[in-house]
ZAMARGU-4260 file (C-alpha; in steps of 0.2 Angstrom, whole numbers, plus 5000, padded with zeros to 4 digits):
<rodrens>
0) 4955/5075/5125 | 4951/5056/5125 | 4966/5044/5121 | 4960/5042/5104 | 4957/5059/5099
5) 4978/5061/5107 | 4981/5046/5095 | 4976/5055/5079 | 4984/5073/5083 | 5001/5065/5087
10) 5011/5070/5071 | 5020/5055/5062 | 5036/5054/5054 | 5040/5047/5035 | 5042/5028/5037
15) 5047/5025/5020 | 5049/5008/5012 | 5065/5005/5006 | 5066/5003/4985 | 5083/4998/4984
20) 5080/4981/4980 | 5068/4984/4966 | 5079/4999/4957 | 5093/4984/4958 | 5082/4973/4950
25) 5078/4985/4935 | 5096/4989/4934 | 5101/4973/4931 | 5087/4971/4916 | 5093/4988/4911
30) 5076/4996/4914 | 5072/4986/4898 | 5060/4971/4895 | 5054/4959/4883 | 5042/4948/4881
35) 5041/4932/4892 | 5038/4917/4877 | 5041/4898/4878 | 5054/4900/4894 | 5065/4914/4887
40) 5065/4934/4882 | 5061/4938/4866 | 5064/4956/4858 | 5045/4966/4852 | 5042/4958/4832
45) 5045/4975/4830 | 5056/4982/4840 | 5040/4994/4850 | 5042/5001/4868 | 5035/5010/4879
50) 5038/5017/4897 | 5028/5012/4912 | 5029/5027/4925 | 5030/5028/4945 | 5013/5035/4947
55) 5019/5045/4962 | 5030/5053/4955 | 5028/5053/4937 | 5043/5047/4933 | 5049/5033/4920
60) 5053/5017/4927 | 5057/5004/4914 | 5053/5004/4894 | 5040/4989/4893 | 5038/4981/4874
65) 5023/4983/4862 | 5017/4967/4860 | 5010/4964/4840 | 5000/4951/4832 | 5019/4941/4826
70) 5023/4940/4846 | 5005/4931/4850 | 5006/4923/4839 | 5022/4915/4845 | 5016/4915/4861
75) 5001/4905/4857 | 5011/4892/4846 | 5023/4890/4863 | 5007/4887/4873 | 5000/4874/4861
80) 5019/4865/4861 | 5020/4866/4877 | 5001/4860/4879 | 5007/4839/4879 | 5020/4840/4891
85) 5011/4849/4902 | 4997/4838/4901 | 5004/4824/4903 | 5010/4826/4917 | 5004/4816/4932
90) 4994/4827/4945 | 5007/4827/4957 | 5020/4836/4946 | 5009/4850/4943 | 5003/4852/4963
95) 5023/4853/4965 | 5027/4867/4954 | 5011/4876/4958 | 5019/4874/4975 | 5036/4879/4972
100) 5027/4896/4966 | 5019/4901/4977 | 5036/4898/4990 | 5045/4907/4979 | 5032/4922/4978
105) 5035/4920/4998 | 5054/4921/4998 | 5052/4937/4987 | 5034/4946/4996 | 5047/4960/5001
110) 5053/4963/4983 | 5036/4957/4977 | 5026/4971/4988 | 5040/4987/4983 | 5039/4985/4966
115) 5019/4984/4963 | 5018/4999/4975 | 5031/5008/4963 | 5022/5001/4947 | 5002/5004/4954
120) 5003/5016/4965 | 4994/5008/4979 | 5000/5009/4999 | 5014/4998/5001 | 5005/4992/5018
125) 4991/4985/5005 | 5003/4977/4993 | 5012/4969/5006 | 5000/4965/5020 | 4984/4960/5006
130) 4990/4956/4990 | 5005/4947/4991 | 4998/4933/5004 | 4983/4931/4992 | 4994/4926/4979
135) 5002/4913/4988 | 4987/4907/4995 | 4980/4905/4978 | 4995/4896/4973 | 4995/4883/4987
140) 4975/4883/4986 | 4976/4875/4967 | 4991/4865/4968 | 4980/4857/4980 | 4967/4856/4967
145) 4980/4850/4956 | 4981/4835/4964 | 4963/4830/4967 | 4958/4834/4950 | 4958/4816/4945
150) 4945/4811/4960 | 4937/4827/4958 | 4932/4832/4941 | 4935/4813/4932 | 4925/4817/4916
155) 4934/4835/4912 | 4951/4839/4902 | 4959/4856/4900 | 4952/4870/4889 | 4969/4869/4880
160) 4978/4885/4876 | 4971/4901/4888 | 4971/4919/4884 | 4972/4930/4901 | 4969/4950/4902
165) 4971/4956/4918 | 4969/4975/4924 | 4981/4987/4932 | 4972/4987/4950 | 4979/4971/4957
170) 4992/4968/4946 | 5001/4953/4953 | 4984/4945/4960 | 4972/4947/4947 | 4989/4935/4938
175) 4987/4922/4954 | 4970/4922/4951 | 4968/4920/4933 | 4986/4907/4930 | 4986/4896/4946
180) 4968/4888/4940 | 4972/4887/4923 | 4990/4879/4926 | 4981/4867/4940 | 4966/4858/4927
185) 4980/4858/4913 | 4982/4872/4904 | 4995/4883/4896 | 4994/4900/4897 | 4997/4916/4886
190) 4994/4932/4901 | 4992/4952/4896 | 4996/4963/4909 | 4987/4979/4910 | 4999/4993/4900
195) 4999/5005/4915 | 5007/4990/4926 | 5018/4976/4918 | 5033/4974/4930 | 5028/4964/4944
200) 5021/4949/4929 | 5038/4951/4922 | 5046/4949/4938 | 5032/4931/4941 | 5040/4926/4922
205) 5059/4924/4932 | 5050/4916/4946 | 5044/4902/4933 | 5060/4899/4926 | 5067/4899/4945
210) 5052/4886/4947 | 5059/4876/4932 | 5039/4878/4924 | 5042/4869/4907 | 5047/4880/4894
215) 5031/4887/4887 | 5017/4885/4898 | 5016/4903/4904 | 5019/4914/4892 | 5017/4932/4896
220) 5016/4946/4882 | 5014/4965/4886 | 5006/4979/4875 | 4992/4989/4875 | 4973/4986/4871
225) 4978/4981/4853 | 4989/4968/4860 | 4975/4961/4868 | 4963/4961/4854 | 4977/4951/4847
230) 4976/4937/4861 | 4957/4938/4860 | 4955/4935/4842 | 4970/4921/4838 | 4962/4906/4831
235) 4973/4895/4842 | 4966/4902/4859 | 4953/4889/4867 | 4947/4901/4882 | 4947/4919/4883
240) 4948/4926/4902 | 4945/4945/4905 | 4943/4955/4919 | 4942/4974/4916 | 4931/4988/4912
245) 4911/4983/4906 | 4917/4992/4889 | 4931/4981/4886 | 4919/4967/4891 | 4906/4970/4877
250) 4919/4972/4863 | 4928/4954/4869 | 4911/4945/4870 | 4906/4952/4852 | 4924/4948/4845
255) 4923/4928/4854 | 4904/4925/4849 | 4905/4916/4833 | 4921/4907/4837 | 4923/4891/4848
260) 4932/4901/4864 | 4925/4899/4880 | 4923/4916/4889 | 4923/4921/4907 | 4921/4940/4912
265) 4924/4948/4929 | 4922/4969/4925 | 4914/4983/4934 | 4904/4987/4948 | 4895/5000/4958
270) 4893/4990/4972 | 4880/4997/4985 | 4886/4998/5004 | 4870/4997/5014 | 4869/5002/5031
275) 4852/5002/5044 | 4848/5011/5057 | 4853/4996/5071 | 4869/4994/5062 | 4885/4995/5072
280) 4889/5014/5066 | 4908/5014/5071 | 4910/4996/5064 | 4901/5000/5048 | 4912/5018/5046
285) 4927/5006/5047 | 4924/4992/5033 | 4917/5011/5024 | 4933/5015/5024 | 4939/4998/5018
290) 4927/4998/5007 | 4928/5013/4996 | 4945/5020/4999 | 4957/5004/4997 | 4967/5005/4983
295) 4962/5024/4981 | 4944/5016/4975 | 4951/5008/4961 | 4944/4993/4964 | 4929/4983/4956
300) 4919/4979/4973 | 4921/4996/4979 | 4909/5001/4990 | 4905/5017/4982 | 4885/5018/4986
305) 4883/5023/5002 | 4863/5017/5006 | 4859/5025/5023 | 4842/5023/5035 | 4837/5041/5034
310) 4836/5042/5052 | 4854/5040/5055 | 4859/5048/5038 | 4864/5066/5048 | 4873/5057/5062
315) 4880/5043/5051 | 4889/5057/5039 | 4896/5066/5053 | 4908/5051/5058 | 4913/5048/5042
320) 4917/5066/5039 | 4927/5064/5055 | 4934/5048/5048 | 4940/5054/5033 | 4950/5068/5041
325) 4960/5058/5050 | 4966/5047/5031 | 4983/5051/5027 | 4986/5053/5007 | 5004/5053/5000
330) 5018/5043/4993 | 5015/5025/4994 | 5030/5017/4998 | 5027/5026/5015 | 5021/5015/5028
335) 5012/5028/5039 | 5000/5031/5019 | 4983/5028/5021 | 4979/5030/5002 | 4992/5032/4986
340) 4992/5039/4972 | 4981/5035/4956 | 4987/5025/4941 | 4987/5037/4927 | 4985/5055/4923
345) 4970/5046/4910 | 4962/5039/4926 | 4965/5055/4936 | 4956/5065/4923 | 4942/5053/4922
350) 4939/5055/4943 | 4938/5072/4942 | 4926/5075/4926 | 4916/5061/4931 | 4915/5070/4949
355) 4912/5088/4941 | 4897/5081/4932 | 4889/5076/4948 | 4892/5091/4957 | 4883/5100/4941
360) 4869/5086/4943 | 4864/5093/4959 | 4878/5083/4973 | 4887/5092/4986 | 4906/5088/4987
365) 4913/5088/5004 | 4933/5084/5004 | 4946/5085/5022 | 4957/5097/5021 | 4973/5088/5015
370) 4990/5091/5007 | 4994/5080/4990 | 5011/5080/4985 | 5019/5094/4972 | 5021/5079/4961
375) 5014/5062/4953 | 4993/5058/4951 | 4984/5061/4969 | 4967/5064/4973 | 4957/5068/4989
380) 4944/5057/4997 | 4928/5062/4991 | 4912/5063/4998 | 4895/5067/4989 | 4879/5069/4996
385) 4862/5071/4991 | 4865/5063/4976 | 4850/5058/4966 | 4848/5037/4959 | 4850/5044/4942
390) 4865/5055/4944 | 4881/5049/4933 | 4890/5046/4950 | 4874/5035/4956 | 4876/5024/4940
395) 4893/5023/4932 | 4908/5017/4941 | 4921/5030/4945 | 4935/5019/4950 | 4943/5032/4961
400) 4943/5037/4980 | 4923/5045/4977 | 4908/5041/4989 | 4892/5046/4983 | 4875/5044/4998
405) 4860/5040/4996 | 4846/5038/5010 | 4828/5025/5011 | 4818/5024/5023 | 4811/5005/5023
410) 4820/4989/5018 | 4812/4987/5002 | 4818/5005/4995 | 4835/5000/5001 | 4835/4984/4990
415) 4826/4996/4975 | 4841/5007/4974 | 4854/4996/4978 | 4849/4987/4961 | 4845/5001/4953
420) 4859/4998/4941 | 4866/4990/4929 | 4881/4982/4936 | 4879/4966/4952 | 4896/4962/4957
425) 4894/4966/4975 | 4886/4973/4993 | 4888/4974/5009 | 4872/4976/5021 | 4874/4981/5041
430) 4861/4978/5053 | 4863/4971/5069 | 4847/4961/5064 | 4854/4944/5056 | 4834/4942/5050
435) 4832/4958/5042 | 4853/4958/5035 | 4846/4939/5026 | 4832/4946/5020 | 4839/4961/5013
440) 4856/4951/5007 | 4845/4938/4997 | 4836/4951/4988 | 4851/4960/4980 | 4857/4956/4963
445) 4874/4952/4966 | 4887/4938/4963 | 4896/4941/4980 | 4886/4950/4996 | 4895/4953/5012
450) 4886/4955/5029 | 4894/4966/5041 | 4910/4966/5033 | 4918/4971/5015 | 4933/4965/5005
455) 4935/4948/5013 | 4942/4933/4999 | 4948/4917/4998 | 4956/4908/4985 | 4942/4895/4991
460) 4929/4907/4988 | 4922/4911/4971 | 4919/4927/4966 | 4911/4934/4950 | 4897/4947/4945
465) 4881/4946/4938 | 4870/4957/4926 | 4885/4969/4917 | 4896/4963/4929 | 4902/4948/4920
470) 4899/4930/4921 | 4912/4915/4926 | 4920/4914/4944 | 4935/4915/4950 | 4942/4905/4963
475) 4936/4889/4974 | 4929/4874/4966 | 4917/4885/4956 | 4931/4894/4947 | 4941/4877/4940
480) 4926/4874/4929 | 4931/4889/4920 | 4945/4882/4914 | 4936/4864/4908 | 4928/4854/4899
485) 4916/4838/4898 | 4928/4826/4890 | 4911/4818/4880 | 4912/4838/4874 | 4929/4838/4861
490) 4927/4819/4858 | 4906/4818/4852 | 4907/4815/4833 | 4900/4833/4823 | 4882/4833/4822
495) 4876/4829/4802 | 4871/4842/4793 | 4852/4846/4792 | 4842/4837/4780 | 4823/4841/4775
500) 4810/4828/4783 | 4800/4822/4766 | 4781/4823/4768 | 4775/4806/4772 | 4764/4798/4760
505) 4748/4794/4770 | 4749/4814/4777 | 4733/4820/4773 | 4734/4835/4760 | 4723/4850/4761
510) 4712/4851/4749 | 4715/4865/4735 | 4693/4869/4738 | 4694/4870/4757 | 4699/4887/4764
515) 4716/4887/4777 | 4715/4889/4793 | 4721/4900/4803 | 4735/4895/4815 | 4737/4912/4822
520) 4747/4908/4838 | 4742/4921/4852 | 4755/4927/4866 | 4756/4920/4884 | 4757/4934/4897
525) 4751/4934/4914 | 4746/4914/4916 | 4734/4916/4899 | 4734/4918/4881 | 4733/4937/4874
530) 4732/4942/4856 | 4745/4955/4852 | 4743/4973/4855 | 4754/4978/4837 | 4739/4967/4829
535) 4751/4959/4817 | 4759/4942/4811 | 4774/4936/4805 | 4775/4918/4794 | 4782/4905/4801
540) 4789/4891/4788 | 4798/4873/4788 | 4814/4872/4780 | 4806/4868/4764 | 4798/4885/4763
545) 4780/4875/4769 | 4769/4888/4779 | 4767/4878/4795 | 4758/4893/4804 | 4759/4912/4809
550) 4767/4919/4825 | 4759/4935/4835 | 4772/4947/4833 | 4774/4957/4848 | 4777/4978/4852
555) 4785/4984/4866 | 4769/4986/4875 | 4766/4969/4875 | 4784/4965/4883 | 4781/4980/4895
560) 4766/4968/4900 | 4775/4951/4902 | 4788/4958/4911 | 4777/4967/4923 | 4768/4950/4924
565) 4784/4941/4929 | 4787/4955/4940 | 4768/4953/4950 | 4774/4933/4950 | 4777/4932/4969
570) 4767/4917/4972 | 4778/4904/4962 | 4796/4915/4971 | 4786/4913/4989 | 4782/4894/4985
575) 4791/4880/4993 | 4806/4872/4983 | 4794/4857/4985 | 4780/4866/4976 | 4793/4871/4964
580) 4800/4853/4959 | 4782/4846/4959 | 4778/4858/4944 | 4793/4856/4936 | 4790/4838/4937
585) 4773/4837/4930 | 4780/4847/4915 | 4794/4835/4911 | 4782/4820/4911 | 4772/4831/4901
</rodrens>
């Protein structure tokens, strides 16, 4: 037996965490909280709770109040009054207590760490090895930011009042990420934490006031999704940030469309995790495991397509099979855990129906032989093969510890089904060849690709999807501009309303004995004009009612044709950025 293979037999002991600290903590709020409005605790408008539960164990840990419309509302009238103060502040003042945050997130990472393990459910080795350093780092990173704003962006001003929904999977960071920005370019906040996994925001909301953050300027409100319909709709709110389900995503963007909110969107993904035959295989089996069962897979950039060369799928399968048996599932404040428990019964079921359905469809589920505990919401890793690229498991995102395989044979049927979705929020590609990684990398649709490693951020690195994925980054220099605007943008004077252009008197008229002609305009598909195959037109008139002219009026065939035009269109993709600019050149003087 080698020295690894004594590694993984030796038998390991509990090393629990110790929750002392967090239970004291709850005491002392007497496993009761508020809502976090203009510097104080309020009681619920009317007087709603509800409890938040140890998802290891199932058990209540605190009683979490319903937030309504009346408790926005306050909240976002202490965000607009605390709007001037914070503003006018000069850009030092904000670095500093953007500064003095993320020290004091620091000086409590322990108690920080415990208590999102309790509240989420995730590996207290993840909580407190990942998640709290990025949140201070994204805290220094923009009080930095704060200070250079003035050199930096010198034509912008704040948003003005933000609304923040942030999910139960990162709890604590997806808060760094969405209130460090927003409080670094000016702004006051109003932040809803996920339902399933309020406490470590409530905890941030005493760091503040330790902070001596002006009353008002982070406002945190907790409730379910009809709180957050409440946030998304108040008139008062400049700027709407989401990060969540696609679902969610839809709804938000229909409810913000007619309304002057700015929007930024970060939701789901079903991130392909490409791997080619001269790939390191044991390296790629580890960032695999990083990849997909981090956080129990409950995590947006999961890699939960496994893309395989076909000659090393056989080979390739049998060490992650191996891998996987070596994982160690159980409870999270354990040290020695390699993967925690799931959020929520709700979620729970959803892994398991939504694994049941590909099994039906045709995959083949292979799961190690582990022990879950008696009590709380576990579930195995999960590995599905021979799953086909229109199988529910292929397409939907899971959000739970569940790998479904695929296999290609060339590069270009790699970069086919790894965009043969919907979502584009991440990838990772491992080859040994950096020519054919580029290659493939810049042909995925993704907002964030990875070569030969997964799960790396920066709070100087934006990060954001694309296609369903959302839209808007998140982090570095990229990601303040979400919380913006040109200062030429509130101050321009309101355009005057539309008046109709009189007909000039020297305009020749046509005469009432000459017969119209026909100003048919054809379709433009493929480089040349194409009448459309419908065969119909529709009128097109001025705003006086004058006919100027009919337009073809297309059918889905002749969209079927201009998009399989666009998609034959190599030559102007494979043309020099030279060629490119020369066109677009001649078109603009033109």
């Amino acid at each position: 037996m080698s020295i690894a293979e004594k590694f993984v037999a030796m038998e390991y002991g509990p090393a629990p965490e110790d929750p002392k600290e967090a239970a004291a903590w709850l005491d002392r709020h007497n496993r009761q909280f508020g809502h976090f409005i203009d510097g104080a605790w309020k009681v619920p408008a009317h007087g709603e709770y509800f409890d938040t539960l140890d998802p290891s164990t199932g058990e209540k840990l605190a009683r979490i109040a319903q937030g309504s419309a009346a408790d926005v509302d306050l909240a976002v009238k202490a965000a607009h009054a605390a709007s001037v103060k914070w503003r006018s502040l000069s850009p030092h003042m904000r670095a500093r207590y953007l500064y003095a945050l993320a020290r004091l997130v620091q000086k409590h990472s322990r108690l920080l760490a415990v208590l999102e393990t309790m509240d989420n459910g995730k590996p207290i080795r993840e909580s407190r090895d990942i998640d709290i350093p990025l949140v201070a780092r994204h805290f220094y990173y923009h009080a930095g930011w704060a200070q250079l704003l003035p050199q930096e962006f010198p034509d912008y001003e704040p948003c003005g009042v933000v609304g923040q929904i942030i999910p139960w999977n990162f709890p604590l960071l997806m808060l760094a990420w969405k209130i460090a920005p927003a409080l670094a370019t000016g702004n006051t906040v109003v932040l809803k934490p996920a339902e399933f996994t309020p406490l470590t925001a409530l905890l941030f909301a005493e760091l503040c006031q330790e902070a001596g953050l002006p009353a008002g300027a982070v406002n945190i409100v907790t409730g379910d999704g009809s709180t957050g319909e409440a946030l998304v709709k108040h008139p008062g709110v400049d700027k709407i940030a989401f990060t969540g389900s696609t679902e969610v995503g839809r709804a938000i963007r229909a409810a913000t469309a007619a309304s002057h909110k700015r929007l930024s969107l970060e939701l789901g993904g079903k991130s392909p995790f490409i791997i080619f035959e001269d790939a390191d295989l044991d390296s790629a089996v580890e960032g695999l495991v990083d990849g997909i069962w981090f956080n129990q897979g409950q995590v947006c950039c999961a890699g939960s397509r496994l893309l395989m060369q076909e000659s090393i799928a056989e080979s390739l399968l049998s060490k992650i099979r191996d891998r996987m048996n070596t994982l160690r599932i159980g409870p999270p404040l354990d040290k020695a855990i390699d993967i925690g428990a799931i959020v929520a019964r709700v979620q729970l079921d959803r892994i398991e129906r939504m694994v049941a359905q590909g099994v039906a469809e045709g995959a083949t589920c292979w799961q190690p032989q582990l022990t879950l505990p008696s009590r709380g919401f576990y579930y195995p890793p999960t590995l599905l093969s021979n799953v086909h690229p229109t199988s529910i498991v292929a397409q939907q995102e899971i959000f739970g510890p569940v790998l479904a395989t695929m296999s290609f044979r060339t590069p270009r049927e790699a970069v086919e089904l790894a965009n043969n979705t919907v979502y584009g929020l991440a990838s990772c590609v491992w080859s040994e060849n950096i020519n054919v990684a580029l290659h493939v990398a810049a042909q995925l649709k993704a907002g964030v690709v990875w070569v030969n490693c997964t799960n790396l951020f920066d709070a100087a690195c934006g990060f954001g999807g694309y296609r369903e994925s959302g839209y808007g980054r998140e982090g570095g220099r990229e990601g303040l501009l979400e919380y913006m605007e040109p200062a030429w943008f509130k101050q321009a004077p309101k355009l005057p309303a539309r008046k109709a252009s009189p007909v000039q008197e020297n305009q020749e008229q046509p005469s009432a004995t000459l017969p119209a002609i026909d100003r048919t305009i054809k379709l433009y598909i493929g480089g040349k004009q194409a009448r459309p195959d419908s065969g119909y037109s529709m009128e097109v008139r001025s705003s006086e009612g004058r006919l100027l002219g009919e337009a073809a009026l297309a059918n889905r065939k002749d969209i079927r044709n201009a998009v399989e035009a666009a998609r034959k269109a190599e030559r102007w993709a494979k043309a020099t950025a030279h060629n490119r600019a020369q066109v677009l050149y001649y078109m603009a003087e033109n």
